[in-house]
C-alpha positions in Angstrom: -13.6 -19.9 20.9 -13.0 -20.4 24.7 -15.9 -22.5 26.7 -18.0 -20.3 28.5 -18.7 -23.1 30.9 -14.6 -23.6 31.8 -12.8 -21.8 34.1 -10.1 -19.1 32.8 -6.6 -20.6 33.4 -5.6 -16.6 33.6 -7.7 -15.3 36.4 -5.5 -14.2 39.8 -7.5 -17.3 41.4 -6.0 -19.8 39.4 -3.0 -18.3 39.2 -2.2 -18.4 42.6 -3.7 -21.2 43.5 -0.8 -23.0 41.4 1.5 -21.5 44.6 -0.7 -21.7 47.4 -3.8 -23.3 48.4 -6.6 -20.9 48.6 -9.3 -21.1 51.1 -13.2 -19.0 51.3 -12.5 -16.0 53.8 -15.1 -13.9 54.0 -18.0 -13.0 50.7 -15.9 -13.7 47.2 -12.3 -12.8 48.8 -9.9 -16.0 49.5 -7.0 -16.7 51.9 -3.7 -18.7 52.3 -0.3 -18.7 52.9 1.8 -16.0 51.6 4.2 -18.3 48.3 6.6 -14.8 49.3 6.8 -14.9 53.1 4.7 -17.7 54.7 2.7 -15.6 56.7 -1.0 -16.5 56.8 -2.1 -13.3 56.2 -2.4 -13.5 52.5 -5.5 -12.1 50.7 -7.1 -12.8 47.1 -9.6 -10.5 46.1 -11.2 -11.8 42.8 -13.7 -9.3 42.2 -10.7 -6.2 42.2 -8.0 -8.7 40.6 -5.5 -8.1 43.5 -3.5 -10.1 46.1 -1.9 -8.5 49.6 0.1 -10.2 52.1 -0.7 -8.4 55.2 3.1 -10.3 56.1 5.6 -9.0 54.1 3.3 -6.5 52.3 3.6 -7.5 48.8 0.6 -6.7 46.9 -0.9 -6.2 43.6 -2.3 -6.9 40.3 -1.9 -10.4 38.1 0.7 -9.4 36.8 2.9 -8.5 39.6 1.8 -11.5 41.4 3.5 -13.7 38.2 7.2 -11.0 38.0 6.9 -11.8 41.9 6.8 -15.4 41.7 9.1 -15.4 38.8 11.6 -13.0 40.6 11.6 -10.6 38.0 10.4 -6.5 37.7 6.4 -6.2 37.2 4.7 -5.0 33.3 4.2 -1.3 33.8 
């Protein structure tokens, strides 16, 4: 049974934050540098589970963040 006290290794948050360093923007949304472009227009938004790069424009769910990083097609 998972520790209700310990943060989930899954959430976009951590996830990302293995690429990027993630900084407070603004309420519960986060901001760094895009892992895909470099821009620092890059957006976390914990609460909805999504990631844009106002950039390059890549954008999306958990999932499409990891087939992103891993260079490969995103889970439908």
């Amino acid at each position: 049974m998972p520790n209700p006290q310990s943060p989930d290794p899954d959430t976009i948050t951590n996830v990302i934050s293995r690429h990027t360093a993630l900084r407070p923007l603004s309420g519960h949304d986060l901001r760094g540098v895009c892992p895909f472009c470099g821009s620092t227009a890059f957006r976390v938004r914990p609460a909805f589970d999504t990631f844009y790069c106002f950039g390059c424009g890549e954008g999306g769910d958990i999932r499409a963040f990891i087939a992103k990083i891993e260079n490969r097609d995103p889970v439908t």
